[in-house]
N, C-alpha and C positions, 0 to 999 in steps of 0.2 A: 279851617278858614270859612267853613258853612255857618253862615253868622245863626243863632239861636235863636227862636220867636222869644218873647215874652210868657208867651202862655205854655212851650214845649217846645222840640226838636221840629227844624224847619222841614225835615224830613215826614215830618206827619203829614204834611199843609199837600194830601194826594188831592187828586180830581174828586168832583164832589158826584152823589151817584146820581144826580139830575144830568149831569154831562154823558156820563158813560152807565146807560139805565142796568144794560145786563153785565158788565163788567167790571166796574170801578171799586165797586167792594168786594168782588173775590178778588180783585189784584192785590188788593188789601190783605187780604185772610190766606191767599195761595197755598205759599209754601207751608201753613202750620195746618191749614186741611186738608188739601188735596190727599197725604197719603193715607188719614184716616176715613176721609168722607165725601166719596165722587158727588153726593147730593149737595153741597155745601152754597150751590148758586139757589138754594132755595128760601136762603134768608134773602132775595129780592124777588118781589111778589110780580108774579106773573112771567118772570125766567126760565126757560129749559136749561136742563144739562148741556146739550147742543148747541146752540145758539150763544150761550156764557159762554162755554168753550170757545168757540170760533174768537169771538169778537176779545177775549183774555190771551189768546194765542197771536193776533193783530197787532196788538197793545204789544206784548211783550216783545214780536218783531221790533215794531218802530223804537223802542225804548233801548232795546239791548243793541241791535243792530245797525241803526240809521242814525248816524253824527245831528247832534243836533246845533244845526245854526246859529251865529251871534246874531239876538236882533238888532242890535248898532246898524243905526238909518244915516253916521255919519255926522250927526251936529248931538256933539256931547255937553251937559251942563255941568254934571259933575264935578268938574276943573273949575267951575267959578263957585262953587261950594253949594251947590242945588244937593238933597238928599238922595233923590229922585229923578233923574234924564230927563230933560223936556223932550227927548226925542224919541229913545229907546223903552221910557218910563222902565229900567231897570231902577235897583237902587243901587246908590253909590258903591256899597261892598260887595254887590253880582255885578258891576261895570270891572273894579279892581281884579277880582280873584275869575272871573269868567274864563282865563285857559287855563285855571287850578282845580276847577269844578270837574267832578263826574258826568257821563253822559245823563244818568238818572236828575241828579243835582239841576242840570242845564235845562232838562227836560221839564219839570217841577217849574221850574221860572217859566217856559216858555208857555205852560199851560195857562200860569197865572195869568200872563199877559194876552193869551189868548180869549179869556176869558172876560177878563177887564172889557176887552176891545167890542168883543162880541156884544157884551150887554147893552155897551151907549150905544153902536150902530143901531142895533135892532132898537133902542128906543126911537128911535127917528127915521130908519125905513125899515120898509117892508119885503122881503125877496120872496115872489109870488112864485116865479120861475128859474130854481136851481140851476137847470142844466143851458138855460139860455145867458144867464149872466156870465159862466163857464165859458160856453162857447162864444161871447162876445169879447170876452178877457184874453181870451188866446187868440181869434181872428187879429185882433190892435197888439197882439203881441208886448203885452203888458205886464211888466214883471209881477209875480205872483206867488208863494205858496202852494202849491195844493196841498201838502200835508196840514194848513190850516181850512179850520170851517170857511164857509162862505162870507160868512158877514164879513171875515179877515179882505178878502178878494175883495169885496165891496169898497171896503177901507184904502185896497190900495189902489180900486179905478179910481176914487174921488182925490184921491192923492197927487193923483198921473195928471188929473184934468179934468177936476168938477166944471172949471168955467168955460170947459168946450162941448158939454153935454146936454144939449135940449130934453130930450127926449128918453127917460126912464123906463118907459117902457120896454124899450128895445133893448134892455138887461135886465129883461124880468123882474125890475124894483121898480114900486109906488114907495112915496112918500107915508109917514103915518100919520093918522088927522091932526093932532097937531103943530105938523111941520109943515103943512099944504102951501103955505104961502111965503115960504122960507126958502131962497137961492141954495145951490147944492155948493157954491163956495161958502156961505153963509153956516149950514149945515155942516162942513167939513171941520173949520173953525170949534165949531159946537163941540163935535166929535171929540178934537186932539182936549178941548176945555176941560173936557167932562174925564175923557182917558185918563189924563193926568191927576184931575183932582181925587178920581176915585185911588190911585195907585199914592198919592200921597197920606191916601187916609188909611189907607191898610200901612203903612210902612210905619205912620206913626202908630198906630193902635200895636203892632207889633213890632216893630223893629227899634223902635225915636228912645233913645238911653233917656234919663233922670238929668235932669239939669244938676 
């Protein structure tokens, strides 16, 4: 029921190694070298054995061991014959088969999406101060992830209440220059625009059958 890319097995479609520098491709290569060749995190430049290690053994926790979440936000399109969730931006056959999937499977989607998400925020702000945006998200007790990046958390203060928010600062985020004069409800809008269009253009490039 793991619908097929176009181009291969959806199963290839891993983290790319700009996401995960020291470990994304030995998660790749693991099991076929590890028992021949502990140097193997050396096909990425600038790697230790140590450090590969650590961060491949992290990976492997959160993947093997920790349930991975439905991102269903609760307004499904699906049903009125969208490819694509306006809400979720799954596609329509990871909305269907979602408690048939693997934890790996689940995981796979959820990176996509994370990654999606990640790129339009960050085109439009800037998170100057990590641990202050953190600690401002959990003071207003704001539902959140942490097992997603930051920009995800950004995503979901502007969610909770871009039009109660003056002041950026006070979550370690500016604006990028050309967003300066742009309302953070205005901005938000943008966000879910751009989230969506990018995740409907992957879906057709690999997933949209033949008329």
């Amino acid at each position: 029921m793991f619908l097929k890319q176009k181009s291969g097995a959806y199963a290839e479609n891993l983290p790319a190694a700009r996401d995960f520098p020291a470990c994304s491709l030995a998660w790749g290569v693991y099991w076929r070298t590890m028992p021949r060749s502990p140097d193997y995190c050396r096909i990425i430049p600038g790697c230790s054995p140590s450090r590969c290690l650590c961060l491949l053994f992290a990976k492997l926790q959160v993947v093997m061991f920790k349930p991975v979440k439905t991102p269903c936000v609760g307004v499904c399109s699906t049903g009125l014959g969208d490819h694509v969730c306006r809400g979720c931006k799954r596609f329509v056959h990871e909305v269907m088969y979602w408690n048939a999937y693997s934890n790996d499977e689940r995981y796979l989607i959820a990176r996509r999406l994370e990654g999606f998400l990640t790129q339009v925020v960050s085109n439009k702000l800037q998170i100057v101060d990590e641990a202050k945006l953190l600690a401002a998200i959990k003071h207003q007790q704001l539902r959140f992830n942490p097992e997603q990046g930051a920009y995800c958390w950004l995503f979901d203060l502007l969610r909770a209440g871009a039009s109660q928010i003056d002041d950026l600062s006070v979550y370690g985020v500016v604006r990028q220059p050309d967003w300066q004069d742009e309302t953070l409800v205005a901005i938000k809008q943008a966000i879910e625009q751009d989230y969506y269009t990018l995740s409907c253009a992957y879906y057709e490039r690999y997933f949209s059958q033949p008329a």
